[in-house]
N, CA, C and O atoms as CSV, one atom per row, in Angstrom:
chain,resi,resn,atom,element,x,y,z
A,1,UNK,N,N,31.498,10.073,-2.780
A,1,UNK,CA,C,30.091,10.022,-2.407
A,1,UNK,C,C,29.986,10.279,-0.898
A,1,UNK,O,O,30.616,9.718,-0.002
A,2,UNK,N,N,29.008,11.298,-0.798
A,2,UNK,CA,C,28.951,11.726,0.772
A,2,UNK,C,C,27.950,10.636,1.458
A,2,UNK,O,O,26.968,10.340,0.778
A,3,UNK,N,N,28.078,10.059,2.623
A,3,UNK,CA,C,27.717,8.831,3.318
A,3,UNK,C,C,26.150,9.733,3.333
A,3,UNK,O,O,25.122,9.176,2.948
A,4,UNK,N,N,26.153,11.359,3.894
A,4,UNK,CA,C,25.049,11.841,4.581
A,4,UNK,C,C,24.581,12.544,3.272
A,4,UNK,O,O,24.369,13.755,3.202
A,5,UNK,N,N,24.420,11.533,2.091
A,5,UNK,CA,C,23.779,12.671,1.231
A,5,UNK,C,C,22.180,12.583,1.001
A,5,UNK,O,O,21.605,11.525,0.748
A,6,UNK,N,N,21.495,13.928,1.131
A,6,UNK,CA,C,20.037,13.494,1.119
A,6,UNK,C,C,19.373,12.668,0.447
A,6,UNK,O,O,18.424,12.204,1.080
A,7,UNK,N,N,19.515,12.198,-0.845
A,7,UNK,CA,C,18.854,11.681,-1.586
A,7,UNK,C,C,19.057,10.104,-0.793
A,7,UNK,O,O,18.103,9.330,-0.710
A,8,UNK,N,N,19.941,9.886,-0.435
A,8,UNK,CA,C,20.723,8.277,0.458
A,8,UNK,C,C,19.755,8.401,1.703
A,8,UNK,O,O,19.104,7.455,2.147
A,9,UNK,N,N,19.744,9.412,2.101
A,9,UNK,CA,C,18.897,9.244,3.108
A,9,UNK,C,C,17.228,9.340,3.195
A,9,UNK,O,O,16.483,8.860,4.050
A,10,UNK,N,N,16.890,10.170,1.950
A,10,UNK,CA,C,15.473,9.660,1.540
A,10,UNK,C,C,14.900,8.533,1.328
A,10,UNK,O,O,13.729,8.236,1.565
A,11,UNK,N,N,16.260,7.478,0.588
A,11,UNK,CA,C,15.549,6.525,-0.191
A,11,UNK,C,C,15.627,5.357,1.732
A,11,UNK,O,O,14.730,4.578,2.053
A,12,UNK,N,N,16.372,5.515,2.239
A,12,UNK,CA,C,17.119,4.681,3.170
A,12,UNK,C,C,15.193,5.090,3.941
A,12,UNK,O,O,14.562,4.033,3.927
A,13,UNK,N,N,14.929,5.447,4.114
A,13,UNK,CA,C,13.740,6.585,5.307
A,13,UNK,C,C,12.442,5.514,4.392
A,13,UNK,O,O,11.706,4.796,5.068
A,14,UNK,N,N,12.340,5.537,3.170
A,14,UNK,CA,C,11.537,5.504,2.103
A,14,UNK,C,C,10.902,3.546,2.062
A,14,UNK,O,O,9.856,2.955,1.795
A,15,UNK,N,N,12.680,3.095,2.623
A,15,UNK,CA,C,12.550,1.633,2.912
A,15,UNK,C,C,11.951,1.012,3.853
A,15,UNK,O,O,11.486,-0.128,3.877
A,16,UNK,N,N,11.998,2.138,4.936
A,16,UNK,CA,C,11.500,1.452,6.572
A,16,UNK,C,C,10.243,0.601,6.571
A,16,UNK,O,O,10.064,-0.503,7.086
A,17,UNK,N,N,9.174,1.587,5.671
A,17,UNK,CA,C,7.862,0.740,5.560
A,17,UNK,C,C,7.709,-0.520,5.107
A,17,UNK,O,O,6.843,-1.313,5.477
A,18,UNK,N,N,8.803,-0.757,4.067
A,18,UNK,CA,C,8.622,-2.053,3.410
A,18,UNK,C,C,9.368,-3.163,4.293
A,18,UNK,O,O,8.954,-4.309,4.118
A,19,UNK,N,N,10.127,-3.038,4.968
A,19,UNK,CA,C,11.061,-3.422,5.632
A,19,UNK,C,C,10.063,-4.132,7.209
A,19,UNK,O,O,10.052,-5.261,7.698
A,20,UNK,N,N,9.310,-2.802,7.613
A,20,UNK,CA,C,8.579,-3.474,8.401
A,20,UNK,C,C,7.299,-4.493,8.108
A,20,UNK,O,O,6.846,-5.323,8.895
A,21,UNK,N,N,6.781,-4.167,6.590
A,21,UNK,CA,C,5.677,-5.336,6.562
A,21,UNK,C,C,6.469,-6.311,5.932
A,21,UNK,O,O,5.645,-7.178,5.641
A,22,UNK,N,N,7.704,-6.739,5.501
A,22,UNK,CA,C,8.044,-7.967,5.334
A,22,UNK,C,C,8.499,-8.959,7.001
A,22,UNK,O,O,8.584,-10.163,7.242
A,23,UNK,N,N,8.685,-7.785,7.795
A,23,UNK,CA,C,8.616,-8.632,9.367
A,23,UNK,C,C,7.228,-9.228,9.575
A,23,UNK,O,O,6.875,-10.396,9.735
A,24,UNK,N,N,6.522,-8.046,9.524
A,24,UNK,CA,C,5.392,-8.606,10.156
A,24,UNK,C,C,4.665,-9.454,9.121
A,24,UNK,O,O,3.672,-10.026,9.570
A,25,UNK,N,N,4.919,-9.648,7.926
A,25,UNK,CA,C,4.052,-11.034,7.033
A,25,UNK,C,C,4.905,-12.038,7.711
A,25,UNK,O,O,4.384,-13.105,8.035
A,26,UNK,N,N,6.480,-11.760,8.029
A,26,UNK,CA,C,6.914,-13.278,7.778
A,26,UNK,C,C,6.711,-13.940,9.637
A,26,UNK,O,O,6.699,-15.090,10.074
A,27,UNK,N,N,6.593,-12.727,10.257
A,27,UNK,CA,C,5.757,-13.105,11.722
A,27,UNK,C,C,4.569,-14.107,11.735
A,27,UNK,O,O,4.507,-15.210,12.278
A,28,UNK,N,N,3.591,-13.404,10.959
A,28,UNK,CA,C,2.334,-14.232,10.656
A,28,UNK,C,C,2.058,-15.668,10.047
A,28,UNK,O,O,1.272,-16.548,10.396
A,29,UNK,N,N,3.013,-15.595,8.974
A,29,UNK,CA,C,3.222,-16.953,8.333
A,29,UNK,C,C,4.116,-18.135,9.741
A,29,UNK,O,O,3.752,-19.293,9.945
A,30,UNK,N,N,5.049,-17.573,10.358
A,30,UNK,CA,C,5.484,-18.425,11.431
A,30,UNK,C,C,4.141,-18.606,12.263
A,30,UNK,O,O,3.811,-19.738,12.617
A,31,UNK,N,N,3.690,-17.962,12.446
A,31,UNK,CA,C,2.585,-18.104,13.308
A,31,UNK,C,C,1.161,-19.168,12.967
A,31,UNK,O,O,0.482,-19.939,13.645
A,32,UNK,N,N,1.165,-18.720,11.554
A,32,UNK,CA,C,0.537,-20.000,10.949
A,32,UNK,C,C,0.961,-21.670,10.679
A,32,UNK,O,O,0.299,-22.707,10.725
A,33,UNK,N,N,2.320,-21.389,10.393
A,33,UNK,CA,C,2.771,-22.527,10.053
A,33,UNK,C,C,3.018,-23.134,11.485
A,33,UNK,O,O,3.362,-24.315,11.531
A,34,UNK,N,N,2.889,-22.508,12.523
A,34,UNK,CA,C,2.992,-23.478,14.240
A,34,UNK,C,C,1.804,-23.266,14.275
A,34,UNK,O,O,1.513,-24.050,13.372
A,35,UNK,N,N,0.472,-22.678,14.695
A,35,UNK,CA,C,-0.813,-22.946,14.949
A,35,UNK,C,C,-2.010,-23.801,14.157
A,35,UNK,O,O,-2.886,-24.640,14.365
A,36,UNK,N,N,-1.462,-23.047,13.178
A,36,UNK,CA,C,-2.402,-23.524,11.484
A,36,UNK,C,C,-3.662,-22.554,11.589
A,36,UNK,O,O,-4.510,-22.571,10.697
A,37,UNK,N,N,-3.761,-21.800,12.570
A,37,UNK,CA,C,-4.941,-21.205,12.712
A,37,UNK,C,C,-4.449,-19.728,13.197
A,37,UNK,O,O,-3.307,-19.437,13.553
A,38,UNK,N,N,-5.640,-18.820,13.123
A,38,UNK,CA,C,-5.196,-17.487,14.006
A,38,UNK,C,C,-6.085,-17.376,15.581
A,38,UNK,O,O,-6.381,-16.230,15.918
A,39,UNK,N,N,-6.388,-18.211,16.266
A,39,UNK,CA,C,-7.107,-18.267,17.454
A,39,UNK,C,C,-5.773,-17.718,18.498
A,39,UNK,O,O,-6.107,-17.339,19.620
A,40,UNK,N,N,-4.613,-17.686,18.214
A,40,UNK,CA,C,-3.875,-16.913,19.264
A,40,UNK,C,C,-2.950,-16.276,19.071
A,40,UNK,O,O,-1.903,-16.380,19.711
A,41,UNK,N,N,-3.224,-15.224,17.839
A,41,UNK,CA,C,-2.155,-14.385,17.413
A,41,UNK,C,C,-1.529,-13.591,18.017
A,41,UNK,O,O,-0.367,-13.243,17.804
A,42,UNK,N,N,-2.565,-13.075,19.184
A,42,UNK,CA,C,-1.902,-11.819,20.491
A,42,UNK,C,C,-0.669,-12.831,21.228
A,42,UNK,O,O,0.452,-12.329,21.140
A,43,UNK,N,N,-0.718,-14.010,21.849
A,43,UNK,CA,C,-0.099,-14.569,22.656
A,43,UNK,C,C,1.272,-14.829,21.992
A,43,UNK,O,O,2.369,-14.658,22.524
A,44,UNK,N,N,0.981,-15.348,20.524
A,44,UNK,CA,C,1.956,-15.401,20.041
A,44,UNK,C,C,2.973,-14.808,19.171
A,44,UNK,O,O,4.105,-15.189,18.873
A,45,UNK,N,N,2.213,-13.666,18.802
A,45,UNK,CA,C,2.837,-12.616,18.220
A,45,UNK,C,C,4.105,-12.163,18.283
A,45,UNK,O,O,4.856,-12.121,17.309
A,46,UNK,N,N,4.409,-11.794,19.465
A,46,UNK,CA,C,5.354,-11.166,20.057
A,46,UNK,C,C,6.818,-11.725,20.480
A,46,UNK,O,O,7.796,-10.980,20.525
A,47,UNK,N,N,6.879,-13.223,20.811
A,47,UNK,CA,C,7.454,-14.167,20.620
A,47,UNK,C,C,8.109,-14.970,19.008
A,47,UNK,O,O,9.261,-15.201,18.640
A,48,UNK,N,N,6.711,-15.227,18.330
A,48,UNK,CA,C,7.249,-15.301,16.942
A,48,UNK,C,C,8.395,-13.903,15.844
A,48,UNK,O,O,9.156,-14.000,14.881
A,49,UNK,N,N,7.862,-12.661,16.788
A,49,UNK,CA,C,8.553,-11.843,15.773
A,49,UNK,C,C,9.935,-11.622,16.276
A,49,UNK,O,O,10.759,-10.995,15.611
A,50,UNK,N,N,10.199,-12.134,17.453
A,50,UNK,CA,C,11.156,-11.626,18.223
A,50,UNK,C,C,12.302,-12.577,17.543
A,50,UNK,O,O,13.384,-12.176,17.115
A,51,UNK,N,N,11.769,-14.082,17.538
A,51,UNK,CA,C,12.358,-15.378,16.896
A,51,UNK,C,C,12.938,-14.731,15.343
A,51,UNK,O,O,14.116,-14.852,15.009
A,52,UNK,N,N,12.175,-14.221,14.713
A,52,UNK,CA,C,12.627,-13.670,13.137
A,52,UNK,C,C,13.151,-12.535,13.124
A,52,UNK,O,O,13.456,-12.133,12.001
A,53,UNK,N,N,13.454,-11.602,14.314
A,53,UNK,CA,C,14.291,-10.478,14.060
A,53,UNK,C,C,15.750,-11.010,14.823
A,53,UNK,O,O,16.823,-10.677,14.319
A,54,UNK,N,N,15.713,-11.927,16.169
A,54,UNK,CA,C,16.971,-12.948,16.163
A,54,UNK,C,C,17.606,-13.540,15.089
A,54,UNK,O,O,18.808,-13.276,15.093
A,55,UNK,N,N,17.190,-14.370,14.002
A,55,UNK,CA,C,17.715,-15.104,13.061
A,55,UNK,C,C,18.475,-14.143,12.376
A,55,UNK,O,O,19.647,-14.191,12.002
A,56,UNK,N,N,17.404,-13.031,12.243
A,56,UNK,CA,C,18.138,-12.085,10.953
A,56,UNK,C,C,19.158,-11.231,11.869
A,56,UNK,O,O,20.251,-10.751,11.570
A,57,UNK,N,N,18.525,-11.203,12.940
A,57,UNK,CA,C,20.254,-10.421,13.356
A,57,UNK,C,C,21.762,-11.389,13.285
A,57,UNK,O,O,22.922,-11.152,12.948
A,58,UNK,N,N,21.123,-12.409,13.726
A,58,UNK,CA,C,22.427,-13.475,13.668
A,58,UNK,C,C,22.995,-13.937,12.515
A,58,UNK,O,O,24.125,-14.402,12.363
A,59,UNK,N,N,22.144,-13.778,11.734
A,59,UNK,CA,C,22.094,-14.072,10.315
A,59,UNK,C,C,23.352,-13.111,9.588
A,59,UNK,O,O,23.825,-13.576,8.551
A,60,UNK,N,N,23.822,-11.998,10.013
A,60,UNK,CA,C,24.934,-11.156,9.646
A,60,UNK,C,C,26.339,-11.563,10.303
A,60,UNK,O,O,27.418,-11.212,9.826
A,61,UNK,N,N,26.164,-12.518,11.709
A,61,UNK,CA,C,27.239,-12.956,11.937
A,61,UNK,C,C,27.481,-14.244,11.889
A,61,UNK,O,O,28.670,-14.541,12.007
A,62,UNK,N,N,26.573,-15.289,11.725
A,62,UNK,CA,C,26.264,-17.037,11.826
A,62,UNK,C,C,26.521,-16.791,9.729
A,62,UNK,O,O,25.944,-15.879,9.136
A,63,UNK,N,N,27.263,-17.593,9.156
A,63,UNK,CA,C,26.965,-17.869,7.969
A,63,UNK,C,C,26.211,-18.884,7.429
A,63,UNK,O,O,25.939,-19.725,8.285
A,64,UNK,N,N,25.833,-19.094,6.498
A,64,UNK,CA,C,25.084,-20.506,5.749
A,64,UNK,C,C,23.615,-20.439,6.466
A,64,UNK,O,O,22.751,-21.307,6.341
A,65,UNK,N,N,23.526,-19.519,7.062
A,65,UNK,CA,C,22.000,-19.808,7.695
A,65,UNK,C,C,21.705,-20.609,9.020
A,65,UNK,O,O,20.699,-21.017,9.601
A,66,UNK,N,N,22.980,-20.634,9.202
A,66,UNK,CA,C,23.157,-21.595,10.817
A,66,UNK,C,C,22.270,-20.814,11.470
A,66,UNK,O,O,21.550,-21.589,12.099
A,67,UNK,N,N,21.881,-19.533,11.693
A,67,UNK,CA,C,21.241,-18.841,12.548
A,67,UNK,C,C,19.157,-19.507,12.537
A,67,UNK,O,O,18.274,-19.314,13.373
A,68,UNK,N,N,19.134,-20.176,11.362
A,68,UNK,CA,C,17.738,-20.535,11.208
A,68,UNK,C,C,17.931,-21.674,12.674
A,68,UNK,O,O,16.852,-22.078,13.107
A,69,UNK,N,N,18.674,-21.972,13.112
A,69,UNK,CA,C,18.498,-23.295,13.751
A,69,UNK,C,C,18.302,-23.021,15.425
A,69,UNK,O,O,18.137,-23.830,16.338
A,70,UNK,N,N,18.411,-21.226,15.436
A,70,UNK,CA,C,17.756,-20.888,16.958
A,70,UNK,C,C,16.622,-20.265,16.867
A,70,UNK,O,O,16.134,-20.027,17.972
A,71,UNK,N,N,15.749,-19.752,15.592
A,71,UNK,CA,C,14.381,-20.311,15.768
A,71,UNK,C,C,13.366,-20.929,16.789
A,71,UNK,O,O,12.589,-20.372,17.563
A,72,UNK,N,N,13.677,-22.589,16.487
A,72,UNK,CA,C,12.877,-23.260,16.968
A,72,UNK,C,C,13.306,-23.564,18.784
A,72,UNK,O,O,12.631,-24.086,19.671
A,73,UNK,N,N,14.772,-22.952,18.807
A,73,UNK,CA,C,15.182,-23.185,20.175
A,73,UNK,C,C,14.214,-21.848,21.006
A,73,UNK,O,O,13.547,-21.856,22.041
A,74,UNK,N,N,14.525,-20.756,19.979
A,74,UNK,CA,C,13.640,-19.679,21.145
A,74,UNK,C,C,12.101,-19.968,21.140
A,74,UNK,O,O,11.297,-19.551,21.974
A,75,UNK,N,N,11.905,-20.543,20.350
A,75,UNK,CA,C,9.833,-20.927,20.424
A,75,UNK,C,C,9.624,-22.152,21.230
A,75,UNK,O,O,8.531,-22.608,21.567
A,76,UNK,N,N,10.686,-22.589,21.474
A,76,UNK,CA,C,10.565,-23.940,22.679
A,76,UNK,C,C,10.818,-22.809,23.929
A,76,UNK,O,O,9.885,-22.859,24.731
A,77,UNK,N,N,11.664,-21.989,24.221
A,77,UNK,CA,C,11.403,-21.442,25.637
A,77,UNK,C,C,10.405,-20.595,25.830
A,77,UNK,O,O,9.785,-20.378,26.871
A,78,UNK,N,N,10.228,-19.941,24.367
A,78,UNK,CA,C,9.285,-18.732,24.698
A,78,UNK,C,C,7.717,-18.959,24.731
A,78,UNK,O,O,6.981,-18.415,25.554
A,79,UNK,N,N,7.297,-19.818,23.748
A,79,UNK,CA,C,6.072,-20.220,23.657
A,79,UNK,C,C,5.856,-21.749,24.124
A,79,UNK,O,O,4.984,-22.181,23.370
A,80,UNK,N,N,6.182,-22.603,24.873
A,80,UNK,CA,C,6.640,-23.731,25.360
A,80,UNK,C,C,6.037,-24.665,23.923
A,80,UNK,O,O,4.901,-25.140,23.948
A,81,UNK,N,N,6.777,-24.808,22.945
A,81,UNK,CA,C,6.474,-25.169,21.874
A,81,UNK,C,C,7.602,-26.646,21.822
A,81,UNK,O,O,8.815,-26.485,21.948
A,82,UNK,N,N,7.070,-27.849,21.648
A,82,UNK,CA,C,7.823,-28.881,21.352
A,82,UNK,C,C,8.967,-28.301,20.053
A,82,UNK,O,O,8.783,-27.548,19.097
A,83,UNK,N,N,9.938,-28.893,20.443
A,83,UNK,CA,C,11.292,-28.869,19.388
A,83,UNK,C,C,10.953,-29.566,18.229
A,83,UNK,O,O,11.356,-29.018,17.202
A,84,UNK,N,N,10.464,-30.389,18.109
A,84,UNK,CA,C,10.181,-30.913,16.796
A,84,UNK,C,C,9.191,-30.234,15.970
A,84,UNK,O,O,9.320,-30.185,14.746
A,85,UNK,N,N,8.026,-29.611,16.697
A,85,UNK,CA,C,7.223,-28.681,15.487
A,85,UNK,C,C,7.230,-27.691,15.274
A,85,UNK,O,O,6.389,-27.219,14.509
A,86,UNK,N,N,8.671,-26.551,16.153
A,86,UNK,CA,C,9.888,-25.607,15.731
A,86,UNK,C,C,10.268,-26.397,13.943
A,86,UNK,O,O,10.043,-26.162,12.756
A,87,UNK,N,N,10.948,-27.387,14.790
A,87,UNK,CA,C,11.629,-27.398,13.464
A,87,UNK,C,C,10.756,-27.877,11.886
A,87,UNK,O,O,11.328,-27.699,10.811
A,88,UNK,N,N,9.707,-28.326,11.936
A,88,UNK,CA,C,8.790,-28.754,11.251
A,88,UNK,C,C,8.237,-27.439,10.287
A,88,UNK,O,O,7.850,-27.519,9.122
A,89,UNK,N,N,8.327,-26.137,11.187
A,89,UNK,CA,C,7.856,-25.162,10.901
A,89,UNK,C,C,8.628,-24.449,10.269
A,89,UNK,O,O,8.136,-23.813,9.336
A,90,UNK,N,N,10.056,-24.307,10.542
A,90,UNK,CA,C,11.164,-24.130,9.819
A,90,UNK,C,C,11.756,-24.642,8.586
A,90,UNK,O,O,12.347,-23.984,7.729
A,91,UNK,N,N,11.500,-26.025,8.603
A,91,UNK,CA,C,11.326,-26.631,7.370
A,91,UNK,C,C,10.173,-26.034,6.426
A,91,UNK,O,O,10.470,-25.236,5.537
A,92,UNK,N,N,9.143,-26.351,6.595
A,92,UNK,CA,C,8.153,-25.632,5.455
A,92,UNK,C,C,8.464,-24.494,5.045
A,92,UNK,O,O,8.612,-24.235,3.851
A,93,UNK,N,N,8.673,-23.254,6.449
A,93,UNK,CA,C,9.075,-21.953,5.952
A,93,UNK,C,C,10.375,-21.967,4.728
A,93,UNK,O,O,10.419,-21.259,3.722
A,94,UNK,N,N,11.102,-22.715,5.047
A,94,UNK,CA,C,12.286,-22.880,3.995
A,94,UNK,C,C,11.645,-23.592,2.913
A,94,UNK,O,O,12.287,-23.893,1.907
């Protein structure tokens, strides 16, 4: 099987879209589950998605999901978010 065969690379091209609205729902839902509201989705946007494309990158080298547990560490520096309703939020999401 050729690595560069078109049809592999259609379907691979074909995924991107879905791939990006499961970021950005599971952005939003973090975003809900720390605000409860959408009154500051711009501020926090960008921070929350950054937090869920960290996990999942780490997530290929951290096993068992250890990587869920810097989450709530980057939303405490990035969004000055207490550590406990990081993790509160992490819990529900799970």
């Amino acid at each position: 099987m050729d690595i560069l065969d078109p049809y592999i690379l259609l379907v691979a091209l074909l995924a991107q879209p879905l791939m990006i609205f499961s970021l950005l729902f599971s952005t939003m839902r973090l975003i809900v589950l720390i605000d409860g509201s959408h009154k500051n989705v711009k501020q926090q946007f960008l921070p929350c998605f950054k937090s869920i494309a960290l996990t999942l990158g780490l997530g290929v080298i951290i096993p068992l999901r250890l990587s869920e547990g810097i989450k709530p560490i980057y939303l405490k520096q990035s969004l000055k978010l207490n550590y406990s309703e990081g993790m509160v939020a992490l819990l529900f999401e799970r």
